[in-house]
C-alpha positions, 0 to 999 in steps of 0.5 A, a space after each residue: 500500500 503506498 503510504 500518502 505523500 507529505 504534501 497531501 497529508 499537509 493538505 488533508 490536514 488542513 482542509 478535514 477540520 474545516 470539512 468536520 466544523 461544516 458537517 457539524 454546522 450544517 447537521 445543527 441547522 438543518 435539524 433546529 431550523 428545518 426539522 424542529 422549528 418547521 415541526 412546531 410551527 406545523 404542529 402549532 398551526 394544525 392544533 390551533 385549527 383543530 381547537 377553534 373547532 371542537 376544543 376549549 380554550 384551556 385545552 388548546 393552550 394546554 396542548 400547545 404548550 407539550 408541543 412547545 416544550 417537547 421541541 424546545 426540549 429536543 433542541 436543547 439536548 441536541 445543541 448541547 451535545 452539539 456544542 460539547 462536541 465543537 468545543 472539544 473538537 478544538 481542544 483537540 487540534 489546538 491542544 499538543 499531543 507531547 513531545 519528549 524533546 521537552 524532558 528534563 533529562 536530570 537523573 533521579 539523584 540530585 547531583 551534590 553529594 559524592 555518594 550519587 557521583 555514578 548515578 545516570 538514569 534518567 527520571 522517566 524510568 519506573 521504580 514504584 518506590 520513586 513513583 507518586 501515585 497520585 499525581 502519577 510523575 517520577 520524584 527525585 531520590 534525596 541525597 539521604 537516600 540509599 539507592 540500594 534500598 530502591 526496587 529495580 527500575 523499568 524502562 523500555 529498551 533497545 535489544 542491548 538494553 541501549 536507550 530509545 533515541 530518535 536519530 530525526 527528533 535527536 531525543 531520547 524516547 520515554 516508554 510508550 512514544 513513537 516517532 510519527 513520520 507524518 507529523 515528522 516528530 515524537 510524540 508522548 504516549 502516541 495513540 495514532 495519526 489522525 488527519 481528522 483533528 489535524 495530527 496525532 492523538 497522544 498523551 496531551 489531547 487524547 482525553 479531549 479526542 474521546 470527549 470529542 467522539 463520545 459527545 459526536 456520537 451522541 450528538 449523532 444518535 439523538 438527531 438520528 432517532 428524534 428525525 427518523 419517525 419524521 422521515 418514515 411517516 413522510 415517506 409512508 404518506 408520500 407527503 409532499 412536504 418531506 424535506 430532502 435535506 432530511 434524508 440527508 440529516 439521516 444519513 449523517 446522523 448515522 454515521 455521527 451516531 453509530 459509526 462514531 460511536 463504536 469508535 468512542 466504544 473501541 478507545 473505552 476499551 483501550 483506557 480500561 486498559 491503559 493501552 493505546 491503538 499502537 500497543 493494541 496492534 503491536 506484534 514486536 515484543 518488548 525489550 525492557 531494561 531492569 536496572 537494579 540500582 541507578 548506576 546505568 551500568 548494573 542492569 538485564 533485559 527481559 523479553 516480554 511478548 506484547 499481548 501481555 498488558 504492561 501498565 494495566 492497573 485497576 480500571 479505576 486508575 486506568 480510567 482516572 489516567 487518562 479522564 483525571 480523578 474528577 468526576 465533573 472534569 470527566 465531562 469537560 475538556 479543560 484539563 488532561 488527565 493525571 501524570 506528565 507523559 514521561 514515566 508511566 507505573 507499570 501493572 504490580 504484575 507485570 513489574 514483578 514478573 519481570 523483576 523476577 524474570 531479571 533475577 533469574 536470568 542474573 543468577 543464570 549468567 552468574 552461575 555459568 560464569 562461575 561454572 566457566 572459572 572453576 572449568 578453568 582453574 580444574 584444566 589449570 592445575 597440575 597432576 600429581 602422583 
């Protein structure tokens, strides 16, 4: 398959966010101006005409204000969610995915006392007991404290236990970024490219993307179900007075509905799980480095196959990850999720497995290099009778 030249995935990036503000444009007048605001003055019409006849005064005013209220009713909700979806929506192109250029590179020991001379590891690789859980970011080691004291630290690694380093971006890369060759950059916790928001999906504006879809998709499903008996009894009725443009509005408000709705569905799945589509569709295992103290120089690397789950955690902290750990700020998109999209906690799990895993393969290498010496120094020794 040929991948997309630059230039037209330039081109698509700037035109599909005037096409999404269009389509949501023009779904809201055709569904508040031509089916709302046409229904009630019908409706109002006919009832007006039916009361003069055969009806009293209170009935007539009684039954015109349900209509009043039922329209006024599905306009509200459809503009709402409507409007939730536009703001979000701009959230999403104009808030950055991340980029792991802006690290801060200092390790976790705080270079002052001679004690942690030797110590080099950045402060993006995961040890729970250097670890906030609250707000999900790395803290510094005191000078007073004793690095062998610390659980083993994790991180993601090249086959020789090297460091990720983007040789294009010329930084290093954090667990769980990907360089993007359509955005010509790294991107922090990357999730996938996008030309529909203008770039890619990641770390900082991957809460508003889900908010973005979630508030389409109902927005869609609403107009699609509230429209649909309108259009069904025009049509059974052969009423000359069905409007086209409703046909139309069907069809969008299906895609918008179920279409992006079952995508809303597909990335729920993903944050209960703390993964990304990346990590989904992965088929390489993973290499990471176990490094037992912060010397950089006393570490393994564990092969780990990338059906397992490395940093699911409960769906409570899977969710709060991503969503943040307010419920009013679920709904809103204001502000991103917990963490800083440089270190990530691994699943207790996992961590220990591999840990373990490390452990072993130590003791391995240990022991056959002890067999090695002791072989040599037996075919050293001299005979005697």
């Amino acid at each position: 398959m040929a991948k997309p030249s630059p230039i037209a995935s330039k081109v698509a990036g700037i035109i599909l966010p005037f096409v999404v503000f269009g389509l949501l444009a023009y779904s809201w007048y055709i569904y508040i101006f031509r089916v709302c605001v046409h229904l009630l003055i019908k409706e109002t019409t006919n009832q007006k005409a039916e009361a003069s006849k055969n009806t009293k005064k209170e009935r007539k005013n009684e039954m015109m204000r349900v209509i009043i209220n039922d329209i006024v009713a599905f306009m509200t909700i459809a503009s709402f969610f409507w409007l939730m979806a536009i703001v979000c929506y701009i959230r999403v192109i104009s808030t950055s995915a991340g980029s792991p250029m802006n690290i801060n590179q200092t390790p976790f020991a705080i270079m002052q006392d001679e004690r942690f001379a030797g110590q080099s590891l950045p402060c993006y690789y995961y040890s729970p007991n250097l670890f906030d859980n609250k707000t999900l970011t790395s803290r510094h080691m005191n000078n007073s404290e004793n690095v062998n004291d610390k659980s083993p630290l994790l991180s993601i690694s090249k086959r020789d236990g090297q460091r990720r380093y983007c040789h294009i971006c010329e930084c290093f890369k954090p667990d769980r970024s990907h360089h993007c060759r359509e955005c010509n950059k790294c991107i922090l916790k990357m999730d996938h490219h996008c030309p529909w928001v203008s770039g890619c999906v990641g770390f900082g504006n991957y809460k508003f993307f889900f908010l973005f879809t979630s508030y389409t998709g109902i927005y869609g499903l609403w107009v699609f179900v509230t429209t649909l008996p309108l259009v069904v009894r025009g049509l059974q009725d052969m009423n000359a007075d069905l409007d086209p443009q409703w046909i139309v509005l069907i069809i969008l408000a299906f895609v918008f509905g179920f279409t992006v709705l079952g995508f809303t569905g597909v990335h729920l799945t993903y944050i209960l799980r703390n993964e990304t589509t990346i990590e989904h569709l992965a088929d390489r295992p993973y290499d990471i480095r176990v490094d037992f103290d912060a010397s950089g120089d006393n570490f393994e690397v564990v092969t780990v196959e990338p059906e397992h789950y490395l940093w699911e955690r409960s769906r409570k902290e899977n969710w709060e990850s991503v969503m943040g750990n307010s419920i009013v700020g679920w709904f809103l998109p204001f502000k991103r999720g917990l963490g800083n999209g440089f270190v990530f906690p691994y699943s207790d799990r996992m961590y220990h497995e591999i840990v373990q895993r490390a452990q072993r393969q130590r003791n391995s290498m240990n022991l056959s290099h002890y067999e090695r010496v002791s072989s040599s120094l037996e075919s050293t020794v001299p005979i005697t009778s």
